[in-house]
RODO-2510 file (C-alpha; in nm, 4 decimals, decimal comma):
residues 147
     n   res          X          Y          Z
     1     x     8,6611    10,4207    14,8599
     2     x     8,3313    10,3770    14,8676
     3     x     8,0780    10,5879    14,6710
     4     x     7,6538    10,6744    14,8142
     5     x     7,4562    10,8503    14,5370
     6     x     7,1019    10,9328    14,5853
     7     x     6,9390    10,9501    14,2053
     8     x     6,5655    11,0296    14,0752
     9     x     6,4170    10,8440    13,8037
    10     x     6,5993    10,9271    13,5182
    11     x     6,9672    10,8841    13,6659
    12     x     7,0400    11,2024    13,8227
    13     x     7,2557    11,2200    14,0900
    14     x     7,0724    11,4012    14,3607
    15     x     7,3167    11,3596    14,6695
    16     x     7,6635    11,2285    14,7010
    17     x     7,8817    11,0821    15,0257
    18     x     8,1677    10,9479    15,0027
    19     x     8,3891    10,7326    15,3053
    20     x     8,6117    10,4749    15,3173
    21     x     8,5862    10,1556    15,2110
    22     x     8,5511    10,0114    15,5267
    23     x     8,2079    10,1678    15,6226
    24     x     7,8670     9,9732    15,5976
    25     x     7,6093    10,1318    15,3722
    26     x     7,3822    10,2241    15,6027
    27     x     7,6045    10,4569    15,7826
    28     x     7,5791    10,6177    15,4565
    29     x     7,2367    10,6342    15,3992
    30     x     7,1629    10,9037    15,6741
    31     x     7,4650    11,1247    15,5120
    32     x     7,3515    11,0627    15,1624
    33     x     7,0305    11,1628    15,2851
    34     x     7,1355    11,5168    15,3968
    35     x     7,3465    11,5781    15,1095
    36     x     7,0422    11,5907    14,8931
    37     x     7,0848    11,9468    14,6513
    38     x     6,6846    11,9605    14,5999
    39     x     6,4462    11,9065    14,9362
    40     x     6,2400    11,6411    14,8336
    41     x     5,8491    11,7817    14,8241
    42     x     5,6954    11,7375    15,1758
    43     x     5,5646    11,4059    15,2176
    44     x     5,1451    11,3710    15,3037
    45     x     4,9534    11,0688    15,4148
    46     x     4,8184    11,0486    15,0603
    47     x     5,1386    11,0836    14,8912
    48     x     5,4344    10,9543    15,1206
    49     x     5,7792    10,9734    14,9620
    50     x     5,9208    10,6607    14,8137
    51     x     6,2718    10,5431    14,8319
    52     x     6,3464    10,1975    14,6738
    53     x     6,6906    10,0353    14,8146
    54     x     6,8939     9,6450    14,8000
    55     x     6,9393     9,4511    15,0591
    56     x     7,2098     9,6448    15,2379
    57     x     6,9656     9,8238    15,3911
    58     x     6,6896     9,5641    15,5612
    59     x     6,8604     9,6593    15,9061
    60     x     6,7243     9,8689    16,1698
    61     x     7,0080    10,1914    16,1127
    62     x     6,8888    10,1298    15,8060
    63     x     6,4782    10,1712    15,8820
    64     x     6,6058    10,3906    16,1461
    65     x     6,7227    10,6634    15,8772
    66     x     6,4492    10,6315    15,6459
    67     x     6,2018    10,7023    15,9254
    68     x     6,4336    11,0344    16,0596
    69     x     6,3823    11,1530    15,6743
    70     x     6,0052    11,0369    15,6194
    71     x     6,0797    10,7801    15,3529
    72     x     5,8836    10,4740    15,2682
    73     x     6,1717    10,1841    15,2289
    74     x     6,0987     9,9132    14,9202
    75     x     6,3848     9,7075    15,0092
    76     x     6,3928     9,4297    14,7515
    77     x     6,6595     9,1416    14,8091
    78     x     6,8290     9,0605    14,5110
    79     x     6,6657     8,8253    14,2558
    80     x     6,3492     8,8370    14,4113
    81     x     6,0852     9,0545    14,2458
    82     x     5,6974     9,1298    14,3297
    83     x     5,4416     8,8959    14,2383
    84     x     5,0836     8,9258    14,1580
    85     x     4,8275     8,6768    14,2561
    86     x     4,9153     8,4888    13,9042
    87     x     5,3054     8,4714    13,9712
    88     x     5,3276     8,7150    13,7574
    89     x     5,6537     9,0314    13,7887
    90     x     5,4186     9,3222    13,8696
    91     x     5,6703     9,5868    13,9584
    92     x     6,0502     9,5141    13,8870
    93     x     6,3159     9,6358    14,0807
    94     x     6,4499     9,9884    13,9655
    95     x     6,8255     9,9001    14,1181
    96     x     6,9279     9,9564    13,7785
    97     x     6,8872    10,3496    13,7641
    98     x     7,1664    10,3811    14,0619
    99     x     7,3720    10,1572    13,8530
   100     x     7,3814    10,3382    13,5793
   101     x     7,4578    10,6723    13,7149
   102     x     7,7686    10,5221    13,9027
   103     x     7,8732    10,3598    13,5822
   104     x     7,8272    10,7214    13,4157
   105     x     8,0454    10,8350    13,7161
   106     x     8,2735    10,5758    13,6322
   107     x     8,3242    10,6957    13,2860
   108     x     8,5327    11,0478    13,4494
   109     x     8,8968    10,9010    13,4905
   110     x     8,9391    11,1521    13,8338
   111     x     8,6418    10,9660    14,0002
   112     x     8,6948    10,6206    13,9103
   113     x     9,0838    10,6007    14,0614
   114     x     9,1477    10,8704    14,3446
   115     x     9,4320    11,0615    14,2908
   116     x     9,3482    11,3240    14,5510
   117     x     9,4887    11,2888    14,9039
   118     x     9,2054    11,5088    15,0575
   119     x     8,8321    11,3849    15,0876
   120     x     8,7134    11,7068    14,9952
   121     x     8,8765    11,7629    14,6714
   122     x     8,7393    11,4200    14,5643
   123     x     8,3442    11,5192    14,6506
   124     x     8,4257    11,8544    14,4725
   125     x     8,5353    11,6411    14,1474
   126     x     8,1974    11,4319    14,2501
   127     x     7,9936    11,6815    14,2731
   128     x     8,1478    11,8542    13,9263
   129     x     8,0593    11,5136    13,7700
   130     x     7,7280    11,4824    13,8809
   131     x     7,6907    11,8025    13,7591
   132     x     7,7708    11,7253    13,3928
   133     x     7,5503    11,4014    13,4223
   134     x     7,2580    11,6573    13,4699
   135     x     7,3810    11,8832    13,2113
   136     x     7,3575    11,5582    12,9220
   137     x     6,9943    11,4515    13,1034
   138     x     6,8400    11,7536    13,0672
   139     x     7,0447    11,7782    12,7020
   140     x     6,8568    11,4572    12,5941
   141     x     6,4904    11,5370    12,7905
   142     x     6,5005    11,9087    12,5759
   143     x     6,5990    11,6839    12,2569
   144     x     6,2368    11,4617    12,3137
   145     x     6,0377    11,7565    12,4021
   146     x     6,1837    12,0420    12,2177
   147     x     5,8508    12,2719    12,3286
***
């Protein structure tokens, strides 16, 4: 089984696909893409929308997608990090907020093993989970700004 989540900054899941193991990421992007709940804001010259990814993606379906939604791909391999002109990390890799959320995900027994036969009753249990991750984010964001 694999799992696609789109998240925003803080973690939250903002589009889920699932498949079968067997399928290549970037099959998924397109799908994970689509299954976005909120339409991102519409992208300008001036502001273009940003979507950082690993290197599962530096492949053409994979530029091929991002370009069909208007996304600007920062596909960083792994390990390697940008540099300024002192060899200095500028701006680290943010792989870590999609890594979180599916370890948050991991955390609901029904979604880490599948018990359900049908694909559909497993993205509804998904979807129910991703819906109780933004329940506890926006739990903790009222907690720091209680105004």
């Amino acid at each position: 089984m694999k799992r696609s989540v789109a998240v925003e900054s803080n973690g939250g899941p903002l589009g889920v696909m699932i498949a079968g193991a067997n399928v290549h990421d970037t099959q998924l992007l397109a799908a994970t893409l689509d299954a976005l709940v909120l339409a991102p804001p519409f992208p300008t010259e001036e502001q273009p929308l940003h979507l950082c990814l690993d290197k599962a993606y530096d492949n053409p379906t994979g530029t091929r997608a991002l370009a069909d939604f208007g996304y600007v791909g920062h596909v960083r391999r792994i390990g390697e990090e940008k540099l300024d002109d002192h060899g200095e990390k500028t701006h680290p890799a943010r792989r870590w907020v999609v890594e979180r959320t599916m370890a948050w995900l991991a955390k609901y027994r029904s979604i880490l093993v599948r018990y359900e036969v049908k694909p559909e009753n497993y993205r509804g249990l998904m979807k129910l989970a991703c819906i109780l991750i933004w329940t506890r984010i926006w739990h903790r964001l009222k907690a720091e700004n209680p105004d």
